[in-house]
GUVOZA-391908 format. One record per residue: y, z, x of N, C-alpha, C, O, CB in turn; residue in one letter. Coordinates in pm, whole numbers, plus 50000, padded with zeros to 5 digits. Atoms other than C-alpha are relative to their C-alpha. Glycine has a CB too. Layout:
BEGIN
+---------+-------+--------+----------+-------+---------+---------+-------+--------+---------+-------+--------+----------+-------+---------+----+
! n_north !  n_up ! n_east ! ca_north ! ca_up ! ca_east ! c_north !  c_up ! c_east ! o_north !  o_up ! o_east ! cb_north ! cb_up ! cb_east ! aa !
+---------+-------+--------+----------+-------+---------+---------+-------+--------+---------+-------+--------+----------+-------+---------+----+
!       Y !     Z !      X !        Y !     Z !       X !       Y !     Z !      X !       Y !     Z !      X !        Y !     Z !       X !  a !
...
+---------+-------+--------+----------+-------+---------+---------+-------+--------+---------+-------+--------+----------+-------+---------+----+
***
This chain:
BEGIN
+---------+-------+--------+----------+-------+---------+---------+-------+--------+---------+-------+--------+----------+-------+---------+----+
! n_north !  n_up ! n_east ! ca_north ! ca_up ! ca_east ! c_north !  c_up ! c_east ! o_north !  o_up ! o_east ! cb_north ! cb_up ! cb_east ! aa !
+---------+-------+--------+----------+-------+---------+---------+-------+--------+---------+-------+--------+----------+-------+---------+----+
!   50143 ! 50019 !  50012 !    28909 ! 35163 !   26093 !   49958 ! 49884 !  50091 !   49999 ! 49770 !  50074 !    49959 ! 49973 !   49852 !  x !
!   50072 ! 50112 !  49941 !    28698 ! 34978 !   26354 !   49973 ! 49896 !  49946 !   49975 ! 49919 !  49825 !    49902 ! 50025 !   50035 !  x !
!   50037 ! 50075 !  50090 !    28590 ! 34606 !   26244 !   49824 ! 49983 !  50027 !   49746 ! 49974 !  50121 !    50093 ! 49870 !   50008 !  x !
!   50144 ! 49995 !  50025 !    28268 ! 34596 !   26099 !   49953 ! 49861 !  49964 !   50011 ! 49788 !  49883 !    49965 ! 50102 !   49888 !  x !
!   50090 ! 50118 !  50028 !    28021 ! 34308 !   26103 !   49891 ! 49978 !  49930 !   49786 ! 49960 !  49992 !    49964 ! 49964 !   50087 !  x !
!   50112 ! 49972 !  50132 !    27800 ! 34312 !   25788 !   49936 ! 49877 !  50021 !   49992 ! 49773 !  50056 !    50064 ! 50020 !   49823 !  x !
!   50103 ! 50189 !  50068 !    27513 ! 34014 !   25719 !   50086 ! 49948 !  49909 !   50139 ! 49839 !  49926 !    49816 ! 50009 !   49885 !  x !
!   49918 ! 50064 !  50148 !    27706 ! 33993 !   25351 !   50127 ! 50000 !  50061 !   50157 ! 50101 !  50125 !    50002 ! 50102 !   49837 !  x !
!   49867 ! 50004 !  49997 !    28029 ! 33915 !   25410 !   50088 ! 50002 !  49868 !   50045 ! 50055 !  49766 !    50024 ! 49892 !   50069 !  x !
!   49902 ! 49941 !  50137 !    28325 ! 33923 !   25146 !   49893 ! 49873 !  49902 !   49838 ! 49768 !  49934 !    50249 ! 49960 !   50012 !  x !
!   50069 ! 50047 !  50127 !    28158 ! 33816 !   24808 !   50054 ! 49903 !  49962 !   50175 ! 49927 !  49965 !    49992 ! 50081 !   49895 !  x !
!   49920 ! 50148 !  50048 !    28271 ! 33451 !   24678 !   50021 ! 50061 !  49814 !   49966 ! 50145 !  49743 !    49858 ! 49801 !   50028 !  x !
!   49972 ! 49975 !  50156 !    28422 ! 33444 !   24322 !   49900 ! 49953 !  49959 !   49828 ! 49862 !  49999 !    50118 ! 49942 !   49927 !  x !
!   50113 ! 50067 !  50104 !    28205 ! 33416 !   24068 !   50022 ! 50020 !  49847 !   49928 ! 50043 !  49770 !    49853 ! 50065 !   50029 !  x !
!   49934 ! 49993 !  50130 !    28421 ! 33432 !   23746 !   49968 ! 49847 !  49949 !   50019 ! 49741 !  49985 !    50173 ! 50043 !   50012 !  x !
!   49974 ! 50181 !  50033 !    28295 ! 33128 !   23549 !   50080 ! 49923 !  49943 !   50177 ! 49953 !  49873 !    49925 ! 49946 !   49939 !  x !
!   49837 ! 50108 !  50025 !    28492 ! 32820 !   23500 !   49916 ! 49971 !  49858 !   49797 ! 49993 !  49836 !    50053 ! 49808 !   50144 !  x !
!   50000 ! 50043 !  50147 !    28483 ! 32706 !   23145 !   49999 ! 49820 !  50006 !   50099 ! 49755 !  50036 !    50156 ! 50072 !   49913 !  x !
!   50032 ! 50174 !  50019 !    28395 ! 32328 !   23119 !   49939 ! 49926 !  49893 !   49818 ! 49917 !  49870 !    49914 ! 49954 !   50096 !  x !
!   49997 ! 50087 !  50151 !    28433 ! 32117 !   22797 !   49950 ! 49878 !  50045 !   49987 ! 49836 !  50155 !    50158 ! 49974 !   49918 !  x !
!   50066 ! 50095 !  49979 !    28213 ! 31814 !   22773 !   49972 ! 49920 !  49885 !   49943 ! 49983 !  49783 !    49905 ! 50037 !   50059 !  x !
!   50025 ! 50083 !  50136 !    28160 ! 31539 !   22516 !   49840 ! 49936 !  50025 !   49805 ! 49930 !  50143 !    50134 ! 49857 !   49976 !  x !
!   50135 ! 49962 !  49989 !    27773 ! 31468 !   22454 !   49983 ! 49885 !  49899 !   50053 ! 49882 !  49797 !    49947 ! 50165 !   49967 !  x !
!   50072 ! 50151 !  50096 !    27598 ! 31112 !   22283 !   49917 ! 50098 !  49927 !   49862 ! 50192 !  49984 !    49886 ! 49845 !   50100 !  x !
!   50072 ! 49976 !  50035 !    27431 ! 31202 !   22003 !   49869 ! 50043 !  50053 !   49857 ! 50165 !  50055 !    50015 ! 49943 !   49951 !  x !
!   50118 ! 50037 !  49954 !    27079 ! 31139 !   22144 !   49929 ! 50141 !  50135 !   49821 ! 50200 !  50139 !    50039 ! 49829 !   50067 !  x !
!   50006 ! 49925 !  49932 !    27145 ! 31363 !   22449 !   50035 ! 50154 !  49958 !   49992 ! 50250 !  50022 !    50056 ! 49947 !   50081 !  x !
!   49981 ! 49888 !  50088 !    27279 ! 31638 !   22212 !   49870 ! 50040 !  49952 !   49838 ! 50159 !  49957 !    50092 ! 49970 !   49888 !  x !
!   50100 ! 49927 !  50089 !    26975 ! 31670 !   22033 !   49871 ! 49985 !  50082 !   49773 ! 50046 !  50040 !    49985 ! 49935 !   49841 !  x !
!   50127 ! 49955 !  49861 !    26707 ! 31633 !   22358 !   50023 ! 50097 !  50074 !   49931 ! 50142 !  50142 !    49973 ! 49899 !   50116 !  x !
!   50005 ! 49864 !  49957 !    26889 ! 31936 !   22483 !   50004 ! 50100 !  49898 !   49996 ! 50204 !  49962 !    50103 ! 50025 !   50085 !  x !
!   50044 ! 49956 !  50064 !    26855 ! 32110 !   22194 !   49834 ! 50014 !  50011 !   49789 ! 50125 !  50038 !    50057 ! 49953 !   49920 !  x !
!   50164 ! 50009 !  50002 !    26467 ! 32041 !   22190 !   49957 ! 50082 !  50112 !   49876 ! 50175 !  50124 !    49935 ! 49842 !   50020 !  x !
!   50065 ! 49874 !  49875 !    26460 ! 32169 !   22529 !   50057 ! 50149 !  50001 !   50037 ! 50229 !  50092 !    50040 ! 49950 !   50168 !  x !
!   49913 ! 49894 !  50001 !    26671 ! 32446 !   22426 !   49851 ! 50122 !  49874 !   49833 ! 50243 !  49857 !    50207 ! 49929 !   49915 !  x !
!   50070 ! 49936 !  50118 !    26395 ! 32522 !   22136 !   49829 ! 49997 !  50091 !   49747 ! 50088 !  50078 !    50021 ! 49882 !   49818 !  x !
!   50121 ! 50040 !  49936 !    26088 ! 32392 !   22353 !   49972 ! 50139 !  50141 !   49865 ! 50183 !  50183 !    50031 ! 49815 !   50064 !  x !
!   49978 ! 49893 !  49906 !    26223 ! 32671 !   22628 !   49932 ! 50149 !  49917 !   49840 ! 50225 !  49948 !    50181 ! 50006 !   50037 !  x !
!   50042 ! 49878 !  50047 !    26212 ! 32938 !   22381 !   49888 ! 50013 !  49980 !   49847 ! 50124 !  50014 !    50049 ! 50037 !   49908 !  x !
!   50165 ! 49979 !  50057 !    25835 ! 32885 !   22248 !   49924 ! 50002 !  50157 !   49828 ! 50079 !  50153 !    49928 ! 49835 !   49875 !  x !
!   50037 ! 49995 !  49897 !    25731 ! 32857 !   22579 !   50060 ! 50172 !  50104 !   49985 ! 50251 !  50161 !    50046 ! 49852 !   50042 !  x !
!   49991 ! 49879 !  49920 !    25887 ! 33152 !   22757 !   50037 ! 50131 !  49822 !   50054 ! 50253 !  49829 !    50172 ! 49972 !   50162 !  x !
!   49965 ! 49865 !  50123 !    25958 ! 33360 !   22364 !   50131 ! 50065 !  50027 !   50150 ! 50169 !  49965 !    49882 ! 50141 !   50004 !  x !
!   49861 ! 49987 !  50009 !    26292 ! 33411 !   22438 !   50095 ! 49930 !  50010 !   50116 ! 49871 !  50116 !    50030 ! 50058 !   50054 !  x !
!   49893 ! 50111 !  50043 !    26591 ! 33215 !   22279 !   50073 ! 49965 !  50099 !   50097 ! 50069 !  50162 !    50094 ! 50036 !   49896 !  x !
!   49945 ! 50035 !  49927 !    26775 ! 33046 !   22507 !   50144 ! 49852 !  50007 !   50124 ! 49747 !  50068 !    49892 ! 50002 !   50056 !  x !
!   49960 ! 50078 !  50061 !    27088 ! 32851 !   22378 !   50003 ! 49900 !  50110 !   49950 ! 49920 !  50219 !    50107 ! 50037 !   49928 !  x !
!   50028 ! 50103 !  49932 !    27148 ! 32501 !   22511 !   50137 ! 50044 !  50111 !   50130 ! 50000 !  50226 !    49994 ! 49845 !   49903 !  x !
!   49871 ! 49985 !  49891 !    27514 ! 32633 !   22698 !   49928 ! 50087 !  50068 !   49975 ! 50081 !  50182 !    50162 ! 50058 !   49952 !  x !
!   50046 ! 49895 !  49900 !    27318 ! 32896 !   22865 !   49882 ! 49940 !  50073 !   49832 ! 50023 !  50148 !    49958 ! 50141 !   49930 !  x !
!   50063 ! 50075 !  49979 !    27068 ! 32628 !   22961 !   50057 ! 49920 !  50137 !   50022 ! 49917 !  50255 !    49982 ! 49943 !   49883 !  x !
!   49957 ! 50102 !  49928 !    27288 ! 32377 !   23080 !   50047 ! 50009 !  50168 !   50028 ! 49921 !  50252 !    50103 ! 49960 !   49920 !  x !
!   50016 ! 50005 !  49866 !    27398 ! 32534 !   23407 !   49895 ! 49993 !  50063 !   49878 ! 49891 !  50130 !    50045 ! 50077 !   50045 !  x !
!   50181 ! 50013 !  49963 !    27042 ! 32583 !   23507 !   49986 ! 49860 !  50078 !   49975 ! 49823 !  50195 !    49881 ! 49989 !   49832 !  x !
!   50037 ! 50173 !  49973 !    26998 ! 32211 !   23479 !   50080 ! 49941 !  50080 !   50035 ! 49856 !  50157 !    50007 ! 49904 !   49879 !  x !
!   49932 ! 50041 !  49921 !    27272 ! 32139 !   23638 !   50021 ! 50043 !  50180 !   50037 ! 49965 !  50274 !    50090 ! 50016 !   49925 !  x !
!   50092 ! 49885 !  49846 !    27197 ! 32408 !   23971 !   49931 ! 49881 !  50035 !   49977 ! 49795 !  50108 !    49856 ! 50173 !   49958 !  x !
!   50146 ! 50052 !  49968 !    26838 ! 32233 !   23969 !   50044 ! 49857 !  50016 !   49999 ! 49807 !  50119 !    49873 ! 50025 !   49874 !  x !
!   49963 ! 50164 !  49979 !    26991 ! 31848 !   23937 !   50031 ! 49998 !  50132 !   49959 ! 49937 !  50212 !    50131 ! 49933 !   49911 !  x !
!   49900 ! 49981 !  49881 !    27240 ! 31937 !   24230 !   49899 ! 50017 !  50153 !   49908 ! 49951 !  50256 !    50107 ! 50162 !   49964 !  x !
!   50057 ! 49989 !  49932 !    26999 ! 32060 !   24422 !   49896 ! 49994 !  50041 !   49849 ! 50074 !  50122 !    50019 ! 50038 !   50009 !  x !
!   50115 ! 50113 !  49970 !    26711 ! 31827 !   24437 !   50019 ! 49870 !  49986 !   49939 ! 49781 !  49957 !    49891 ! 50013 !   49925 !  x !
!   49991 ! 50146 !  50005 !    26932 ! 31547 !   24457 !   50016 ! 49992 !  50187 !   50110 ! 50045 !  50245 !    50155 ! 49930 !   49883 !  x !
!   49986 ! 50032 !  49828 !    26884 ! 31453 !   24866 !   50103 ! 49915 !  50061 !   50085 ! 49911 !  50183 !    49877 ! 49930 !   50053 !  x !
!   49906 ! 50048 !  50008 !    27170 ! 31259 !   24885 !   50080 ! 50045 !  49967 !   50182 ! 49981 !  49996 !    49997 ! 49933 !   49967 !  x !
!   49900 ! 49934 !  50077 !    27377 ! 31502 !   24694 !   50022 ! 50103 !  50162 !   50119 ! 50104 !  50237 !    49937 ! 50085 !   49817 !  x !
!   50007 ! 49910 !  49882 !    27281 ! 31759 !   24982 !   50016 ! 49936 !  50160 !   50045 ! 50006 !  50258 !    49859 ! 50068 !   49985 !  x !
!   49954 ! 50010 !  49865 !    27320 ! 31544 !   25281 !   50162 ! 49958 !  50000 !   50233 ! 49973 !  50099 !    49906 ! 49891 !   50079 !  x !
!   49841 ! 50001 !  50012 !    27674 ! 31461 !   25178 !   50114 ! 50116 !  50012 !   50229 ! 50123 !  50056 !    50021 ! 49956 !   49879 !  x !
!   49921 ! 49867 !  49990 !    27775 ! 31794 !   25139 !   49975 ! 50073 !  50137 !   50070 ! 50136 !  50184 !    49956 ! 50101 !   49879 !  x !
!   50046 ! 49970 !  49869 !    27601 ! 31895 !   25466 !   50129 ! 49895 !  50103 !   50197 ! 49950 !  50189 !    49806 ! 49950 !   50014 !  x !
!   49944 ! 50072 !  49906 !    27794 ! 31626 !   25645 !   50172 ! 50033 !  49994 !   50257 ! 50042 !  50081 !    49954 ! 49845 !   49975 !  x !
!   49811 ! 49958 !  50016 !    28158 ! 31714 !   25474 !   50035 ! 50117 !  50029 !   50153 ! 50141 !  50053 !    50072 ! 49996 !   49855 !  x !
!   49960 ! 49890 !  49934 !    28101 ! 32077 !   25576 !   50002 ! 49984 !  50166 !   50066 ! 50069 !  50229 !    49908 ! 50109 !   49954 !  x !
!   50027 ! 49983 !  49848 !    28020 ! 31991 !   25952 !   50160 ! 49935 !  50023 !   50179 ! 49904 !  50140 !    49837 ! 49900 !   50079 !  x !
!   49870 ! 50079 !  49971 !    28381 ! 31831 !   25949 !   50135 ! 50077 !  50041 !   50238 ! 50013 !  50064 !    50032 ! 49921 !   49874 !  x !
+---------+-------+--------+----------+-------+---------+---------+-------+--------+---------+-------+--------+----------+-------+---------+----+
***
């Protein structure tokens, strides 16, 4: 078979990793709130683990400093 040059190339894994975390009171129960504050607002439940990547995506990638670091360690 000839080689073919697609836009998509091979698909990256995307089996998620499992990551255990210990949590201060305080911050336990303000993601909860937003976990309950989510649902009344959009009407569909949304636990706080199915939350938390989200937040973590959106942190990552509106931190500008987070992104020029990683920009600079790929050009390497």
């Amino acid at each position: 078979m000839s080689e073919v040059n697609l836009k998509i190339g091979p698909l990256p894994d995307r089996t998620p990793q499992k990551l255990s975390i210990s949590l201060e009171p305080p911050l336990a129960a303000d993601l909860e709130a937003y976990s309950r504050i989510h649902a009344a607002t959009y009407g569909a439940e949304a636990s706080v683990a199915t939350l938390v990547p989200l937040m973590l995506e959106a942190f990552l990638s509106s931190d500008p400093g987070f992104r020029k670091a990683m920009k600079t360690q790929t050009t390497r």
